[in-house]
Residue, then its C-alpha position, 0 to 999 in steps of 0.5 A: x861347811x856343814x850339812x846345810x850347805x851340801x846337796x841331798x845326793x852329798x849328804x846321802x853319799x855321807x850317811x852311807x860311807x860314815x854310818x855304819x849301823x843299817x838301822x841308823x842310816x834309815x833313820x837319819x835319812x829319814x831325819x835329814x833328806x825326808x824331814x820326818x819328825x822325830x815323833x813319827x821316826x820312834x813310831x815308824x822305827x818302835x823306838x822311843x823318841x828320846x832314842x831316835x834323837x840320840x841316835x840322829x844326835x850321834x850320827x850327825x856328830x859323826x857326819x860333821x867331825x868327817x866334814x870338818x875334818x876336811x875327810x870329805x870334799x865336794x871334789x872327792x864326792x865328784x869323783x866317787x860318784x863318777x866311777 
């Protein structure tokens, strides 16, 4: 499983419970859920482009090592977002 294969609503869950920097989750669901260009994200964020992308690099690496190591499932996203 990978990011590709969740849902917008699982992969903000992600970003949420797993990226601790408020600025980070910003940008990456601006990245992930919204698609913005990682051009428009330095400009919107007055970061370089080159920092945005090491800041959604590193994020991204964060969120896949969770999934893979099966620390998050459908199941238990289910269930968080039932309470």
């Amino acid at each position: 499983m990978d990011l590709n294969d969740l849902s917008t609503k699982e992969i903000e869950y992600l970003i949420e419970q797993y990226i601790h920097n408020q600025v980070h989750r910003e940008i990456l669901k601006r990245r992930l859920l919204d698609h913005v260009k990682f051009e428009s994200l330095a400009e919107e964020f007055n970061y370089s482009t080159r920092h945005i992308k090491r800041i959604v690099y590193k994020s991204q690496d964060i969120l896949y090592k969770r999934i893979e190591s099966a620390e998050f499932s459908v199941d238990s996203f289910i269930l968080q977002t039932e309470r």
